[in-house]
N, C-alpha and C positions, 0 to 999 in steps of 0.2 A: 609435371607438377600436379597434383592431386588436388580436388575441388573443396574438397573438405579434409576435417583433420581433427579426430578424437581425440580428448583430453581427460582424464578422471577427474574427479572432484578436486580432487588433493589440488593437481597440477593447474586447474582452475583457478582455486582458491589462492593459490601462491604465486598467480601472474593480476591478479586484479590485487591482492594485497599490496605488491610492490607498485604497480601504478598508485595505488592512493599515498601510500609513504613520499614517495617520490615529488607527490606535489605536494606533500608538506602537512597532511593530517596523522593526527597521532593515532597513538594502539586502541583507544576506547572508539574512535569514528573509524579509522580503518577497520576494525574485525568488524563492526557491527553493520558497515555497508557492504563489505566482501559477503558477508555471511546471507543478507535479502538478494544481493544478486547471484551471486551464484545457485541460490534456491532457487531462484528465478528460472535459469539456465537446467537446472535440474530438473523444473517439472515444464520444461516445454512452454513457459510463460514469453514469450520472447520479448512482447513487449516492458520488462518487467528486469530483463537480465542485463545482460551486456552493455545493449542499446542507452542503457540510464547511465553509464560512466559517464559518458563528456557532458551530461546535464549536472551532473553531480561537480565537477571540475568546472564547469563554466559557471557556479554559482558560488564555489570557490573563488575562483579568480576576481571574479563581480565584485567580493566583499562581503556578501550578502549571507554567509553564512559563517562561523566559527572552526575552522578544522582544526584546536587545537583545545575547545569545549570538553571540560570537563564536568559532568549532568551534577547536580546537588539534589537528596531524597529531603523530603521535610516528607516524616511516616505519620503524621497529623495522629498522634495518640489517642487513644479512646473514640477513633470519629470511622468514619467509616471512607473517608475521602484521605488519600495518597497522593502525595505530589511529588513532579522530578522537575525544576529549573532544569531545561536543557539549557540555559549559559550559551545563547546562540546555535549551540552546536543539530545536528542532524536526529532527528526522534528516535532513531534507531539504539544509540546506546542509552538516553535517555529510559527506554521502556525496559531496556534488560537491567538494568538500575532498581526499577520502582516491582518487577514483577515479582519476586522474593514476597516483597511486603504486601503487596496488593492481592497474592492466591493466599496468605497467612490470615490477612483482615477477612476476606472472604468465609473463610472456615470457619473461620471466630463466630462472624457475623453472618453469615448467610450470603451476603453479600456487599461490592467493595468499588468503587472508582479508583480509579489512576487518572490522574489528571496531569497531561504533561503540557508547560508553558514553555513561549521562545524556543520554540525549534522550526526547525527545516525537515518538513515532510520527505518523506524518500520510496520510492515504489511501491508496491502491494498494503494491504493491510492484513491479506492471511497470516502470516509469518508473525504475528502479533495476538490474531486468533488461535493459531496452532499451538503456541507457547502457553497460552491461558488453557485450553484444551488436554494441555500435556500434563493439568496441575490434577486434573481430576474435574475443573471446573467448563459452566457455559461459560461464552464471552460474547460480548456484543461491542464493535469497532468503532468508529467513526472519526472525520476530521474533516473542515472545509478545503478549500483550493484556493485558485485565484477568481475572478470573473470572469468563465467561459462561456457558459449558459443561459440561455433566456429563458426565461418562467415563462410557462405556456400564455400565452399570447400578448405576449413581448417580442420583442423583438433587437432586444441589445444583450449586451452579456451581462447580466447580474450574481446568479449563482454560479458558486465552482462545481465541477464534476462530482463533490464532495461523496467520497466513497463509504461504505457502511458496508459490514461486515458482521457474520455472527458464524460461529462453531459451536458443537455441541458433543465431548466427552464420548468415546465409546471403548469400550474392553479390550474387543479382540479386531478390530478393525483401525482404519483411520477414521479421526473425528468429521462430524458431519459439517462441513465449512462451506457459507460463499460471500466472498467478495465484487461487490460490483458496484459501479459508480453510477452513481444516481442521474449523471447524462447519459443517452441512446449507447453511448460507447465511451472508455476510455480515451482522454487527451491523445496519449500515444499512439491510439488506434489508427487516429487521424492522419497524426507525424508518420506514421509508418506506409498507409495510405500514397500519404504523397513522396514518399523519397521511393515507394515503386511506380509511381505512376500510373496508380490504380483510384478510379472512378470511387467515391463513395456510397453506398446504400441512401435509398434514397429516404428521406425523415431522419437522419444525423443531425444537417446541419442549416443553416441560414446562409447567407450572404452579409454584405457590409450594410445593404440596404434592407435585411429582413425579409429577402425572398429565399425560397428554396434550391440548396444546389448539393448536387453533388460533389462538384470541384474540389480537392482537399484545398488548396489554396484559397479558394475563397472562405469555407468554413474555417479556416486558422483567422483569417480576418475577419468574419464576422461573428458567429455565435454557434453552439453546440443546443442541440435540442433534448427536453429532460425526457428518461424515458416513461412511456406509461402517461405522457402527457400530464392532465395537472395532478394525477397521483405521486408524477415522480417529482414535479417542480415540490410540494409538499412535504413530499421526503426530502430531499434539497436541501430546503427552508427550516425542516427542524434541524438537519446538521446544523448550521448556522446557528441557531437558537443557541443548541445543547453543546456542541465542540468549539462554539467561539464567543458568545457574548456571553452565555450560563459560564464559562472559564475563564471568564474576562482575557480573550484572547480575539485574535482581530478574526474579522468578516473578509469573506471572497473578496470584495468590494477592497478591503482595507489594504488586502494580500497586494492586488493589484497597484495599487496609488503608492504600496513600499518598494516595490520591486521595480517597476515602470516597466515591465516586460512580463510574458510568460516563457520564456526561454529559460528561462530558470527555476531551481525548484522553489515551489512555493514556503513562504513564512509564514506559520499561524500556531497554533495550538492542536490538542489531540485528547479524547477521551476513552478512555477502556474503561468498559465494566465487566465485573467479574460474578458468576454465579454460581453457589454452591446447591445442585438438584437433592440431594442426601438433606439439605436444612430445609427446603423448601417443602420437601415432601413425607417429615420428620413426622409419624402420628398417623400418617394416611396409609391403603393398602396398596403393596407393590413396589418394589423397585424402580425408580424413575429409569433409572440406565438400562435394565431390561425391558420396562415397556416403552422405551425409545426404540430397543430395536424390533418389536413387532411393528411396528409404524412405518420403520424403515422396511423392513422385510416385505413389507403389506405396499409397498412404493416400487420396489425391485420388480417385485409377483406379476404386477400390470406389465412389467416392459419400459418404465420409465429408467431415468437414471438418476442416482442422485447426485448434489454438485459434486467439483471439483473429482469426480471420481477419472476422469481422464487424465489428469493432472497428479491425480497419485498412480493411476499407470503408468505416467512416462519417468516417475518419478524413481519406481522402484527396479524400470530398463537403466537408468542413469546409473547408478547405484551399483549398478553390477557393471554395466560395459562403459560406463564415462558420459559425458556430451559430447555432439558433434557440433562443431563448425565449421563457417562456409572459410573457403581462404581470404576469402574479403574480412570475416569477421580477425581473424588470428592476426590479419597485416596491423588492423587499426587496434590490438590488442598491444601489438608490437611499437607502432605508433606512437600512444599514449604514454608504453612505458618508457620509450627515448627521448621523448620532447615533454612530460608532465604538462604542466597549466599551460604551457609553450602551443600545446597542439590543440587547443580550443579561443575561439576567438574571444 
């Protein structure tokens, strides 16, 4: 037996479809989760791919989320603000919903919000930047979490990980993207952490008591640390503002007291904005989108790298020869799809 086991896209795509049908979500929540996870898998995110099924299934099963949500557009006419009720369901079809009208308002106006309500967050936020990206336009991400986080000198969990996100349009290239959560690391990073039985970096995390540890267990039990210290608690803090009370949609804090867990994916709200550089830069000398890329070019020249550019490597080795996984991964592939909501507690 072979430790791993390459699969294309395709063949991917149509073993995580069938696990989501089979536990009972329809064709608008199934494409639109299969389609973030297997990106996931695609560009080497791992924390991001696979690994997110049984959180997605166990948050089903809980109740806690709609898998049968179908998202409502309310295209606020004449305004510059776009809305999708996700109707419970997962932000993911939600946003392919609203995104038509949200890059159209944009053009119109220069610039556009999507403001999506009552949903269930679901991995990355790139896959959301890259779509906005696709239109010709910037985008800038965001959405809160649950209570992981202490705001620098704190000591309990008040902010979520709450992730932000920005890409920027380019020609002949991939667009300029990065996603990162405004804790030292990603939740997952963590979970993943401890189910190898790897020690964490030290400045992660807290304890239950507000001391330093690396222990991944203890950090799941006590708090995630912001990164950048109170630069990032601030960035943090205005998720918060702008993706959950500015949307009248609930707080980290809120996330956690609905859920009564983080094992599950969180409920909150979500804001995209959408930017048109051609309106912006309407009247003035230059090309925004060419003089982006001397910037870029002038960033490469030094030896730096720009983001995400590892991540469009592995993406476009996918693309051609499939992903691999480990045989552990393909059992609980297997798993999932015999026993549905059955095989998560």
């Amino acid at each position: 037996m072979t430790d791993t086991v390459t699969l294309s896209l395709a063949d991917l795509t149509a073993r995580v479809e069938t696990i989501f049908r089979r536990a009972g979500m329809n064709a608008a929540q199934t494409r639109a989760l299969t389609s973030v996870i297997v990106a996931g898998e695609r560009d080497a995110c791992k924390s991001h791919g696979i690994y997110r099924i049984e959180g997605a299934l166990r948050t089903v099963k809980a109740g806690k989320v709609n898998p049968l949500a179908e998202p409502v557009l309310d295209a606020g006419e004449g305004t510059a603000i776009v809305r999708v009720d996700a109707k419970g369901g997962f932000a993911n079809p939600a946003f392919e919903l609203g995104l038509p009208v949200l890059a159209a308002r944009a053009r119109e106006l220069g610039l556009a919000a999507l403001v999506i309500n009552d949903c269930t967050h679901f991995s990355a936020l790139w896959p959301e930047v890259e779509a906005v990206t696709a239109q010709g336009l910037s985008a800038m991400v965001m959405c809160p979490s649950y209570a992981t986080v202490a705001p620098t000198g704190g000591n309990k969990p008040l902010l979520g990980t709450n992730p932000f996100a920005f890409g920027w349009p380019r020609a002949d290239a991939p667009p300029y993207v990065f996603d990162f959560a405004t804790s030292v690391a990603a939740r997952g990073e963590i979970e993943l952490h401890r189910r190898a039985g790897k020690p964490l970096p030290e400045g992660w995390a807290i304890d239950a008591d507000g001391n330093p540890t690396t222990d991944p267990e203890a950090a799941l039990e006590g708090a995630m640390l912001p990164f950048g210290g109170h630069k990032g608690a601030a960035i943090g803090t205005m998720i918060e503002l702008l993706a959950a009370i500015m949307i009248g949609d609930l707080t980290s804090p809120e996330v956690l007291d609905y859920l009564g867990t983080t094992t599950l994916a969180p409920f909150h709200g979500e804001l995209i904005l959408a930017f048109d550089p051609a309106r912006f830069a309407a009247g003035r000398p230059g090309n925004p989108l060419a003089r982006a890329e001397v910037l870029f070019e002038a960033i490469v020249g030094q030896g730096a790298r720009l983001p995400s550019q590892r991540r469009f490597a592995a993406r476009k080795i996918s693309e051609s020869q499939g992903v691999t996984l480990t045989a552990a991964e393909i059992a609980g592939l297997d798993r999932l799809t015999a026993q549905g909501l059955d095989a998560v507690a």
